[in-house]
Biopython code that builds the backbone (N, CA, C, O; Angstrom):
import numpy as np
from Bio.PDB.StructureBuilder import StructureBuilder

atoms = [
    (1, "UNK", "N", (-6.183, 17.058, 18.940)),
    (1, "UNK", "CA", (-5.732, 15.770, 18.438)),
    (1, "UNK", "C", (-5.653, 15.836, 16.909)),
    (1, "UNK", "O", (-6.449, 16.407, 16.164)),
    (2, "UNK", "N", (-4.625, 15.196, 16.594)),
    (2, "UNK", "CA", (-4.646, 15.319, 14.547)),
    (2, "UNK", "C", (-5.520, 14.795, 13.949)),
    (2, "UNK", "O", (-5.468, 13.579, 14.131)),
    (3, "UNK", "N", (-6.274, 15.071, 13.347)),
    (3, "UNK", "CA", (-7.014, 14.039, 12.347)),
    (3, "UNK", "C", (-6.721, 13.399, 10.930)),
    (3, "UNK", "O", (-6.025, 13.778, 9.988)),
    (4, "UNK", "N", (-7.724, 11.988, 11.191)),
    (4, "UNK", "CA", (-7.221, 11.346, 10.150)),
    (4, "UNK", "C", (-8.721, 10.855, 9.225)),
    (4, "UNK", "O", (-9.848, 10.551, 9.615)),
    (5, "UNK", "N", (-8.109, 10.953, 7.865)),
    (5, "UNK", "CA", (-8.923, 10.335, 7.058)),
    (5, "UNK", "C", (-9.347, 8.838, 6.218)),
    (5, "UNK", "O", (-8.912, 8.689, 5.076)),
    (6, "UNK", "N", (-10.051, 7.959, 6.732)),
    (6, "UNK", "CA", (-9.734, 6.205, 6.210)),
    (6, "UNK", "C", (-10.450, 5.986, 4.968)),
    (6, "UNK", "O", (-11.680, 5.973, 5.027)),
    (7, "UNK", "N", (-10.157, 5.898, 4.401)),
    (7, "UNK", "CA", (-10.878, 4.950, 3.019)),
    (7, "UNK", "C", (-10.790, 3.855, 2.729)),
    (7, "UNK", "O", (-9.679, 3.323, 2.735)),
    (8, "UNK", "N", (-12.028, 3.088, 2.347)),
    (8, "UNK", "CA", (-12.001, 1.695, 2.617)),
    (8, "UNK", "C", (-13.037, 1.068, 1.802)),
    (8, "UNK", "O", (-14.263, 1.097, 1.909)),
    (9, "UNK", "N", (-12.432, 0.618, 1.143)),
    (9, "UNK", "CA", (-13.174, -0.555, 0.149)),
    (9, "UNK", "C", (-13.329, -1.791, 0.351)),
    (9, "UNK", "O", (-12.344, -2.514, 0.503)),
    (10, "UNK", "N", (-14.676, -2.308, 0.395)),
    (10, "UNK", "CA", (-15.106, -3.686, 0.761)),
    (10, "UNK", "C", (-14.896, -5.159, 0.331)),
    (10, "UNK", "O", (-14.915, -5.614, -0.812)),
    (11, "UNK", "N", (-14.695, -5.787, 1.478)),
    (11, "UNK", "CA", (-14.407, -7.045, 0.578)),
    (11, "UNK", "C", (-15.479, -7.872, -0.829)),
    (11, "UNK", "O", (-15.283, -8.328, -1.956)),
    (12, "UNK", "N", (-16.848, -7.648, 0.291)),
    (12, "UNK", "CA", (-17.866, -8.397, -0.726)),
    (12, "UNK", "C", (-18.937, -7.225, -0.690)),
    (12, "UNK", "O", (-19.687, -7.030, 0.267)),
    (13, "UNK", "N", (-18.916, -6.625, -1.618)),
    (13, "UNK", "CA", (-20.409, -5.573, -1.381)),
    (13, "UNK", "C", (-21.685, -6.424, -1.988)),
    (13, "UNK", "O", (-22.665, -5.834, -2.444)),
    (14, "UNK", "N", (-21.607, -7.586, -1.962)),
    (14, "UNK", "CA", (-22.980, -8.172, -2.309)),
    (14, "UNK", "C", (-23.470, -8.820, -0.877)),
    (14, "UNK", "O", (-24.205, -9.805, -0.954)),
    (15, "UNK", "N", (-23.190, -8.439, 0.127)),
    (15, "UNK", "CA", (-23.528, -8.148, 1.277)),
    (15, "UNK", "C", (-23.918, -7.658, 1.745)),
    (15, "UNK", "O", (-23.818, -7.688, 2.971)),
    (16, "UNK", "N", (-24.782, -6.705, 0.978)),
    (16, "UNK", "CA", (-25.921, -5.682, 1.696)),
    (16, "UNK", "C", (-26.829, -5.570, 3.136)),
    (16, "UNK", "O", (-26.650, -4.746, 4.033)),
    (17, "UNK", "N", (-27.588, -6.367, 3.099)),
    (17, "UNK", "CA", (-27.923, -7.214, 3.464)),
    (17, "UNK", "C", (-27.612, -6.950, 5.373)),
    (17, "UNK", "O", (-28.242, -6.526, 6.342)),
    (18, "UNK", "N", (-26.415, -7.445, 5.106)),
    (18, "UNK", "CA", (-25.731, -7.570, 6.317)),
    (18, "UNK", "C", (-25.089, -6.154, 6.427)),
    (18, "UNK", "O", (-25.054, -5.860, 7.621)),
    (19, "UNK", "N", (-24.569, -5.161, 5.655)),
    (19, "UNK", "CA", (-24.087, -4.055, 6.056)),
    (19, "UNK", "C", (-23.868, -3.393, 7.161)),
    (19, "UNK", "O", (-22.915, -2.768, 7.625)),
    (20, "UNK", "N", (-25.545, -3.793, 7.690)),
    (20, "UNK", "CA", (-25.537, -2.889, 8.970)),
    (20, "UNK", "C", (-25.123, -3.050, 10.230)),
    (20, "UNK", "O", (-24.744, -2.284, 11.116)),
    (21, "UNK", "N", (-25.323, -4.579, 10.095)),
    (21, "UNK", "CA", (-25.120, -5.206, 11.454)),
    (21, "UNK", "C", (-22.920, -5.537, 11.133)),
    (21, "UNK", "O", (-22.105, -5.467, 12.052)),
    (22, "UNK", "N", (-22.644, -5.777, 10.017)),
    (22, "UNK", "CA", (-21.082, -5.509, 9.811)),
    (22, "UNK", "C", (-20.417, -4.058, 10.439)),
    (22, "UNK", "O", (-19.495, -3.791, 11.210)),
    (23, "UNK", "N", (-21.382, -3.317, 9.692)),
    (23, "UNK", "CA", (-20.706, -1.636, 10.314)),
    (23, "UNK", "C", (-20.525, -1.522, 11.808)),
    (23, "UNK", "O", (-19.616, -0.874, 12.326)),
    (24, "UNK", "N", (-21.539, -2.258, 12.529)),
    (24, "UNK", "CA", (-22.001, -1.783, 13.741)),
    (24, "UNK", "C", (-21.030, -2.607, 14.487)),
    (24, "UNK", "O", (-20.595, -2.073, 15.507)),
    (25, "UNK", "N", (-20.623, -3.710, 14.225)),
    (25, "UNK", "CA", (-19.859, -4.753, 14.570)),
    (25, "UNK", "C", (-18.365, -3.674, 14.588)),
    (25, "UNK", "O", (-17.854, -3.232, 15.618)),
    (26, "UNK", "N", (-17.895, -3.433, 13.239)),
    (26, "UNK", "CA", (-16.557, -2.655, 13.383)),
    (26, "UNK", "C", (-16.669, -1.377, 13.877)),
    (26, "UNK", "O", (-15.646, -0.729, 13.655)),
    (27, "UNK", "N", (-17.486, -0.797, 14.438)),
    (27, "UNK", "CA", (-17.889, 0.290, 14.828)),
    (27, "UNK", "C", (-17.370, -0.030, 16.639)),
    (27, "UNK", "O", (-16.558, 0.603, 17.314)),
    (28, "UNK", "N", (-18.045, -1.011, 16.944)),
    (28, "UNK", "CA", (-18.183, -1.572, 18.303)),
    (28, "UNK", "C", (-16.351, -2.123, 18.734)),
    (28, "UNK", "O", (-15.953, -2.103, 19.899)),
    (29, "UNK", "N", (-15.683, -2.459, 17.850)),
    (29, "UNK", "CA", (-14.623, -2.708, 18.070)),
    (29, "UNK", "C", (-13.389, -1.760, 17.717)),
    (29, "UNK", "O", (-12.236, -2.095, 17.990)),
    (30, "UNK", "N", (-13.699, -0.579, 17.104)),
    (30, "UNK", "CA", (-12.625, 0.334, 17.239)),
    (30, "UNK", "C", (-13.172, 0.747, 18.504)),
    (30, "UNK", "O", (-12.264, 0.610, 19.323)),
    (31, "UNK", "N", (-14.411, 1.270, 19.181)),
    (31, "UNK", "CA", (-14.334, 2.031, 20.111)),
    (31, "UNK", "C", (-13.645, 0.881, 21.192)),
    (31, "UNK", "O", (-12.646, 1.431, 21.656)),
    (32, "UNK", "N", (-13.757, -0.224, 21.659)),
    (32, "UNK", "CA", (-12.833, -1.074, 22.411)),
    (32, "UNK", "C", (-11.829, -0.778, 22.150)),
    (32, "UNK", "O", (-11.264, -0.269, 23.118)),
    (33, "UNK", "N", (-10.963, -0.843, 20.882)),
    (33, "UNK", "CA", (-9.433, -0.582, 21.149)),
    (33, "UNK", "C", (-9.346, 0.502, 20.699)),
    (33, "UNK", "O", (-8.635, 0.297, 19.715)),
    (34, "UNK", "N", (-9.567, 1.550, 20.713)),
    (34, "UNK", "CA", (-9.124, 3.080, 20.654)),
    (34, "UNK", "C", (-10.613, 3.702, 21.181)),
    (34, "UNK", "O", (-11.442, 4.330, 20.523)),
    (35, "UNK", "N", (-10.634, 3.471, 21.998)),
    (35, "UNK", "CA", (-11.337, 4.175, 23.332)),
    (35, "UNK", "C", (-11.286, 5.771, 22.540)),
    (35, "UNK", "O", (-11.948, 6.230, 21.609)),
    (36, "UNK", "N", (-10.372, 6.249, 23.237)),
    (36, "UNK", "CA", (-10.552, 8.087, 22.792)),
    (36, "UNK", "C", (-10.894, 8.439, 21.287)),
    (36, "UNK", "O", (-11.020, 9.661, 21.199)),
    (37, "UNK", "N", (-11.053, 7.923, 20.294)),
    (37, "UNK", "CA", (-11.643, 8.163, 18.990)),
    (37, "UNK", "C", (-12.518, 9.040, 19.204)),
    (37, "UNK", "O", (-13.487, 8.955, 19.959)),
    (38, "UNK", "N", (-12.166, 10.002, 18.473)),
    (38, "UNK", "CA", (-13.751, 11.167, 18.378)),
    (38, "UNK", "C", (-13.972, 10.616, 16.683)),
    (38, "UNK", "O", (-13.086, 10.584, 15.830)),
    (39, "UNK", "N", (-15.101, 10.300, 16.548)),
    (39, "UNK", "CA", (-15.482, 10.281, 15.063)),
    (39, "UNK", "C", (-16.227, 12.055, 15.024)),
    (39, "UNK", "O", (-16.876, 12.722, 15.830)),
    (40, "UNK", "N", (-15.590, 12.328, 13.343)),
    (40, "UNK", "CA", (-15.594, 13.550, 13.227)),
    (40, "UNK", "C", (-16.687, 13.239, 11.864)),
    (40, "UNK", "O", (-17.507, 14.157, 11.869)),
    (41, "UNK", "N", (-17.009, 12.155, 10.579)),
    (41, "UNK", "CA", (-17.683, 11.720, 10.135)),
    (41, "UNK", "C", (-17.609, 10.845, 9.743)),
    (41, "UNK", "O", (-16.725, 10.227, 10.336)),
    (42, "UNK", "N", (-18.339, 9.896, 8.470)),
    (42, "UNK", "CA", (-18.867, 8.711, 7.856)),
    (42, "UNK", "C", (-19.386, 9.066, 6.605)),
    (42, "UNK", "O", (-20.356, 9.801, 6.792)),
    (43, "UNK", "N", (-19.168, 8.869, 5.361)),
    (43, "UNK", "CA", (-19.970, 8.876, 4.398)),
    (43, "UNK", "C", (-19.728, 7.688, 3.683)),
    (43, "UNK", "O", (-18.721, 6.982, 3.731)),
    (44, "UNK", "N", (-20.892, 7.517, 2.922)),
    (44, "UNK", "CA", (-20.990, 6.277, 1.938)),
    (44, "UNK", "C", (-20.295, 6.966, 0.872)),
    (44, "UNK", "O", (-20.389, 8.190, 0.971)),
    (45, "UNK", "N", (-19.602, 6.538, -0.153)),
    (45, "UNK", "CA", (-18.968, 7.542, -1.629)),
    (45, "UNK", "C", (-19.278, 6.907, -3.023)),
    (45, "UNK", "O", (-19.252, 5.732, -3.387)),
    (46, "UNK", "N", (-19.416, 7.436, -3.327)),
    (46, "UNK", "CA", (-19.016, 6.567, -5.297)),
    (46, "UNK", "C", (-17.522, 7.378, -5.643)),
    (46, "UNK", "O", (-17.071, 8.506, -5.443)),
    (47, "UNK", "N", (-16.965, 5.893, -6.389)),
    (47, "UNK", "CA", (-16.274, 6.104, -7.031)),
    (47, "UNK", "C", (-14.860, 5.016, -6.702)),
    (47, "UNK", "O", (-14.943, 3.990, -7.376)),
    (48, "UNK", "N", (-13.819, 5.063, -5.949)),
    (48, "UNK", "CA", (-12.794, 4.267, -5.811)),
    (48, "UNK", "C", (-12.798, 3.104, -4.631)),
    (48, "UNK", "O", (-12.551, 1.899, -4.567)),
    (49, "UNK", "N", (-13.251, 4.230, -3.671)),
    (49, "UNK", "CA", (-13.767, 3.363, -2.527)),
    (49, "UNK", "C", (-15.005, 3.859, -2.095)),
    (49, "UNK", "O", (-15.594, 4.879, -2.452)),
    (50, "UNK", "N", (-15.444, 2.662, -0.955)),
    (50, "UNK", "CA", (-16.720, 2.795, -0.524)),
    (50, "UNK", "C", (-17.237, 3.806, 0.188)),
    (50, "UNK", "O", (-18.261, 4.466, 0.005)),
    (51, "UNK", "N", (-15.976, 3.878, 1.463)),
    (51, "UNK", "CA", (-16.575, 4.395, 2.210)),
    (51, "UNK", "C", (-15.384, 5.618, 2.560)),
    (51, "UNK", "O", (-14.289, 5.545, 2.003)),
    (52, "UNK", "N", (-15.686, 6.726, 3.510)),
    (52, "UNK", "CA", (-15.054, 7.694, 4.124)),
    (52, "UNK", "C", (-15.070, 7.789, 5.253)),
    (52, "UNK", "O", (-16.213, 7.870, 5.702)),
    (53, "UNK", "N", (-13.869, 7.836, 6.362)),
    (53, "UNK", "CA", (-14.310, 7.926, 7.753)),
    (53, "UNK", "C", (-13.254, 9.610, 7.903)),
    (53, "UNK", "O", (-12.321, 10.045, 7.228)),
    (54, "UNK", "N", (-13.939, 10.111, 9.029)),
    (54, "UNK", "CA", (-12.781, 11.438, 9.213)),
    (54, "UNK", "C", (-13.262, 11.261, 10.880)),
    (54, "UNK", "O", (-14.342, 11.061, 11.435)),
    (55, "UNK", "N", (-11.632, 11.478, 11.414)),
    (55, "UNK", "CA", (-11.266, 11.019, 12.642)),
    (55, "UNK", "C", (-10.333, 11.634, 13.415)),
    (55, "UNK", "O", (-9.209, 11.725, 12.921)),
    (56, "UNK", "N", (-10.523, 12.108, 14.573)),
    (56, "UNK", "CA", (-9.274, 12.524, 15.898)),
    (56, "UNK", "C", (-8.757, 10.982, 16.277)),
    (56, "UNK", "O", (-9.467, 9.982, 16.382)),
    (57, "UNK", "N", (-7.506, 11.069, 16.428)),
    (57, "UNK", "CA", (-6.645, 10.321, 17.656)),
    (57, "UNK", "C", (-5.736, 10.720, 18.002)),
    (57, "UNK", "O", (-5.547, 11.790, 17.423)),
    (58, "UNK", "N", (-4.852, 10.463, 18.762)),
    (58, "UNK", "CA", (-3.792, 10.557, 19.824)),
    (58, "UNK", "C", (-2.541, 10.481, 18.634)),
    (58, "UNK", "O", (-1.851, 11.497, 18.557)),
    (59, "UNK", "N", (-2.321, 9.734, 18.021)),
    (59, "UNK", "CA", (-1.488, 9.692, 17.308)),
    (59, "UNK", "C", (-1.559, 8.955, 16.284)),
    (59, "UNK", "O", (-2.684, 8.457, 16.231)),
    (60, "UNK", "N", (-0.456, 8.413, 14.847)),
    (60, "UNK", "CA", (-0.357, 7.496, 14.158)),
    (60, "UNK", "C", (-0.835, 6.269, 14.162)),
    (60, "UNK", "O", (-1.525, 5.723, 13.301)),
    (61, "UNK", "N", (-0.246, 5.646, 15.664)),
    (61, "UNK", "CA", (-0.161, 4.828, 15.654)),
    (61, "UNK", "C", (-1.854, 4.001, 16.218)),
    (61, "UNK", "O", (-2.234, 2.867, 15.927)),
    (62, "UNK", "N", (-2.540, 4.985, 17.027)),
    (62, "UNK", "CA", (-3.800, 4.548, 16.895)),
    (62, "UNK", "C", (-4.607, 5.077, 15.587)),
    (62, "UNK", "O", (-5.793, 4.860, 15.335)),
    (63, "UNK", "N", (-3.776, 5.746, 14.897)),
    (63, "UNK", "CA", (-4.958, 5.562, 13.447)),
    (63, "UNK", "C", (-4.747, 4.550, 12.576)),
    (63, "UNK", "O", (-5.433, 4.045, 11.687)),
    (64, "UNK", "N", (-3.416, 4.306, 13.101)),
    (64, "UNK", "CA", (-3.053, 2.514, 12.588)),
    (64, "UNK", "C", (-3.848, 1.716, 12.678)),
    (64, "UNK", "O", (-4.382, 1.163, 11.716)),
    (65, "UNK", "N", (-4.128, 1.457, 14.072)),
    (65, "UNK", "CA", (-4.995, 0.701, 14.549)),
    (65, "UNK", "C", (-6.986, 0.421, 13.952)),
    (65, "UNK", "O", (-7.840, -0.460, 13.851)),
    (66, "UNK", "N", (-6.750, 1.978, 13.713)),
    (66, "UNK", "CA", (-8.637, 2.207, 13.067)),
    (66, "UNK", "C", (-8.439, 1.261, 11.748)),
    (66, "UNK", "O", (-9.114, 0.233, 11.680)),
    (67, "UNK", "N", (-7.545, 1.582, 10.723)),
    (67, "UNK", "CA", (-7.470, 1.410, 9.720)),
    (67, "UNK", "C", (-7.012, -0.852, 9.459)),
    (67, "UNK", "O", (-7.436, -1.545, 8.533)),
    (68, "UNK", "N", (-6.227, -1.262, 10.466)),
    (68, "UNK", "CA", (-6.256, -2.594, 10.450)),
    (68, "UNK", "C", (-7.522, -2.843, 11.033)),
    (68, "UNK", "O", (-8.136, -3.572, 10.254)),
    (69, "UNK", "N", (-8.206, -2.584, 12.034)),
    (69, "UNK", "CA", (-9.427, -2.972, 12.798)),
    (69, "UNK", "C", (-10.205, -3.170, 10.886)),
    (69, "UNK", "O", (-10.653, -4.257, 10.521)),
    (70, "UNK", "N", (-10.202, -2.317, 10.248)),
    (70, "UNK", "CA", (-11.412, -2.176, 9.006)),
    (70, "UNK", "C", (-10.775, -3.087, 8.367)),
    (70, "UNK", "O", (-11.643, -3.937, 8.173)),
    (71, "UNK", "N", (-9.509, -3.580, 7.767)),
    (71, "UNK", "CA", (-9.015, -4.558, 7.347)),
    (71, "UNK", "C", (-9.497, -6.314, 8.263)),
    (71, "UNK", "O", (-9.232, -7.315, 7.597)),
    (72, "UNK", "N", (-9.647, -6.368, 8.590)),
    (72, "UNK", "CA", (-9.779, -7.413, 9.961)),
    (72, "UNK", "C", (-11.250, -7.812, 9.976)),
    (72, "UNK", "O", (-11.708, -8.937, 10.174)),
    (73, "UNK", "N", (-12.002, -6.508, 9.693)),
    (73, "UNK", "CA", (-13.283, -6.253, 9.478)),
    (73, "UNK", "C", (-13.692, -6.829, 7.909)),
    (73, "UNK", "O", (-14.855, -7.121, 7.631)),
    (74, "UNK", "N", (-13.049, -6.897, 7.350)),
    (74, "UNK", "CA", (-13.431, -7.520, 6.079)),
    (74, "UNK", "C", (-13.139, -6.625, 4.652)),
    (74, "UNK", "O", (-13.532, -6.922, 3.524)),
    (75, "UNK", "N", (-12.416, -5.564, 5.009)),
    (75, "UNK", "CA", (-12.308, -4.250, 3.828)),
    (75, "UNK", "C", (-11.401, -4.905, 2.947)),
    (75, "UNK", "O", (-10.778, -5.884, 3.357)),
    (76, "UNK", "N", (-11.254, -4.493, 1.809)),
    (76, "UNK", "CA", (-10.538, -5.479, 1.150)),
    (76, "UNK", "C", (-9.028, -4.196, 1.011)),
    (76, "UNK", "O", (-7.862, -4.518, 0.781)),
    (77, "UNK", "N", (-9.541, -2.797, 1.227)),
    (77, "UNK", "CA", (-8.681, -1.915, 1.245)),
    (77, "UNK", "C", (-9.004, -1.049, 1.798)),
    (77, "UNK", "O", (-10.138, -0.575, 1.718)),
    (78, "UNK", "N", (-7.950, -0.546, 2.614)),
    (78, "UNK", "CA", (-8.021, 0.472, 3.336)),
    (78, "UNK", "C", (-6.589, 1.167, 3.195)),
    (78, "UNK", "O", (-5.501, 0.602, 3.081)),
    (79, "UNK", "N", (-6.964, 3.034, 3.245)),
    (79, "UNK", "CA", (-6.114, 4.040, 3.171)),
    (79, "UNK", "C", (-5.886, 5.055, 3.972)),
    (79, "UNK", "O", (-6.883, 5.776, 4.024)),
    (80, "UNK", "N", (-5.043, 5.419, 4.599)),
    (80, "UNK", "CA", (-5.398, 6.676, 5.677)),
    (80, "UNK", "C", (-4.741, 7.559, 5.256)),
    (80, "UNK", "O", (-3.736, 7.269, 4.607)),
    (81, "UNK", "N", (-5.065, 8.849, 5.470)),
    (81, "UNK", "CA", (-4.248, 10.094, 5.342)),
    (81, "UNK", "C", (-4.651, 10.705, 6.792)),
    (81, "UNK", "O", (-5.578, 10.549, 7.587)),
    (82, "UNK", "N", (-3.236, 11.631, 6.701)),
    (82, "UNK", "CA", (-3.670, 13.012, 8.022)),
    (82, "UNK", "C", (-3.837, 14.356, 6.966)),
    (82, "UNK", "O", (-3.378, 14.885, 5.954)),
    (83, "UNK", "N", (-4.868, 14.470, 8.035)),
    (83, "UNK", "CA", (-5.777, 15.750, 7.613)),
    (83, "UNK", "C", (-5.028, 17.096, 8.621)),
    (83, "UNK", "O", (-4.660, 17.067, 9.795)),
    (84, "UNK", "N", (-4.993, 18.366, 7.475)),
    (84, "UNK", "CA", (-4.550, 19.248, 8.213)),
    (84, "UNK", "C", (-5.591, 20.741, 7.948)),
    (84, "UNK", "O", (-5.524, 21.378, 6.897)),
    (85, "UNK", "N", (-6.454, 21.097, 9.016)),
    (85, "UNK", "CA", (-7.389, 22.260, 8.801)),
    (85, "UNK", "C", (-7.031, 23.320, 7.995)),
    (85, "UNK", "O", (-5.921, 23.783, 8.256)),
    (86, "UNK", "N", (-7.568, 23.784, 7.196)),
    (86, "UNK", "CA", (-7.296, 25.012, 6.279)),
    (86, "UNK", "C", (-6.515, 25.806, 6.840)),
    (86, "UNK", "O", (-5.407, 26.184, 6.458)),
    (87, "UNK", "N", (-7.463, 26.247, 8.365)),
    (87, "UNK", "CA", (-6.739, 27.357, 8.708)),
    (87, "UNK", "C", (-5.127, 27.100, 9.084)),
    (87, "UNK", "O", (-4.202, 27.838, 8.744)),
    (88, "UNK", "N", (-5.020, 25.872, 9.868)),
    (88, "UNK", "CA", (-3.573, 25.317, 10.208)),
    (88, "UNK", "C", (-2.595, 25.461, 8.614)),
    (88, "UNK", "O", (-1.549, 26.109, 8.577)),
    (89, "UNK", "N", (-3.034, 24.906, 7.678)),
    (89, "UNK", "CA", (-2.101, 25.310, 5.897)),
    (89, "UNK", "C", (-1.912, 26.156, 5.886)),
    (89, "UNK", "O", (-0.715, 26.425, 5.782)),
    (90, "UNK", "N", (-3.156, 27.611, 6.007)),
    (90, "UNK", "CA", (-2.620, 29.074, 5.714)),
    (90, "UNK", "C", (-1.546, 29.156, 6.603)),
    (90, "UNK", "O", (-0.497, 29.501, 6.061)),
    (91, "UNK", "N", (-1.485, 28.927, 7.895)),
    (91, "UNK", "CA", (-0.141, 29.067, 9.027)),
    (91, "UNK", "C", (0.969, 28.855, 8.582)),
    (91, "UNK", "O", (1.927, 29.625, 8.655)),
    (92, "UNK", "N", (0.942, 27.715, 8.043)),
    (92, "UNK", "CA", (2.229, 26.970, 6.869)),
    (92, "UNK", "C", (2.742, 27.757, 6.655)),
    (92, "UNK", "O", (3.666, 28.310, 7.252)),
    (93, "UNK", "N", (1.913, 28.113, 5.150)),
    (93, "UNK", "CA", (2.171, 28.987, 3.812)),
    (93, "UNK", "C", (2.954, 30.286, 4.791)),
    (93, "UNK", "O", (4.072, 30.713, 4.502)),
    (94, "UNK", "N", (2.366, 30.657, 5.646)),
    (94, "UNK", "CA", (2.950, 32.332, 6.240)),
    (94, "UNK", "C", (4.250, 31.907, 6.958)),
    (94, "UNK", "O", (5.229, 32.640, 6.815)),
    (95, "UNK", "N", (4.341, 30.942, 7.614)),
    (95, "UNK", "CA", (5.923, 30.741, 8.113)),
    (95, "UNK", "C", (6.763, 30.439, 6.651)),
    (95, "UNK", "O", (7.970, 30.628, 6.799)),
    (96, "UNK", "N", (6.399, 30.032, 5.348)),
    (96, "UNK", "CA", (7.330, 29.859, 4.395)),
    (96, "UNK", "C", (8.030, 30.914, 3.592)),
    (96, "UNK", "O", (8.845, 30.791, 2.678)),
    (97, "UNK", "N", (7.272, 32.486, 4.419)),
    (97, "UNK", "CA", (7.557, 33.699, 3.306)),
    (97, "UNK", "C", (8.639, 33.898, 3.852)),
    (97, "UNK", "O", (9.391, 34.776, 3.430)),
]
sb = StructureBuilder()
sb.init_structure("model")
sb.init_model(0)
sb.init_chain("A")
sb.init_seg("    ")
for serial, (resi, resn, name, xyz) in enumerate(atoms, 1):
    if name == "N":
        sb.init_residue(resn, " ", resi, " ")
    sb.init_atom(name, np.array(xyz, "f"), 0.0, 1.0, " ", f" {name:<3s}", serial, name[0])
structure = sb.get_structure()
């Protein structure tokens, strides 16, 4: 499955507080609507945005879905990219010679 990467910055981070039981909440509702999600990780970050998610799905259009679910959820921004394994780039690079 392709993976994808979300970044997501919070609406109110003076919400601490509540963090956990928020995470767990949007946590609980991607796996309802995108069932097959493999979470691949999670980190907290400094710097632009808050947070990092790295993720398998089926396609685009359910990483669509991860990324409005976190909007919906209260993010004030969210970003996705697809991720492509090192080794899959070197493959690239050798079909381009």
């Amino acid at each position: 499955m392709p993976i994808y990467i979300l970044a997501t910055k919070l609406q109110n981070p003076d919400l601490v507080e509540k963090r956990k039981e928020q995470g767990e909440k949007w946590l609980n509702l991607v796996r309802e609507k995108v069932p097959d999600i493999k979470w691949i990780a999670h980190y907290a970050i400094l710097g632009r945005y808050d947070f990092i998610d790295i993720f398998e799905v089926k396609n685009e259009q359910e990483a669509a879905k991860v990324s409005l679910l976190s909007r919906s959820a209260g993010a004030t921004f969210a970003e996705s990219w697809t991720a492509i394994p090192y080794a899959g780039f070197l493959e690239l690079v050798e079909d381009l010679k």
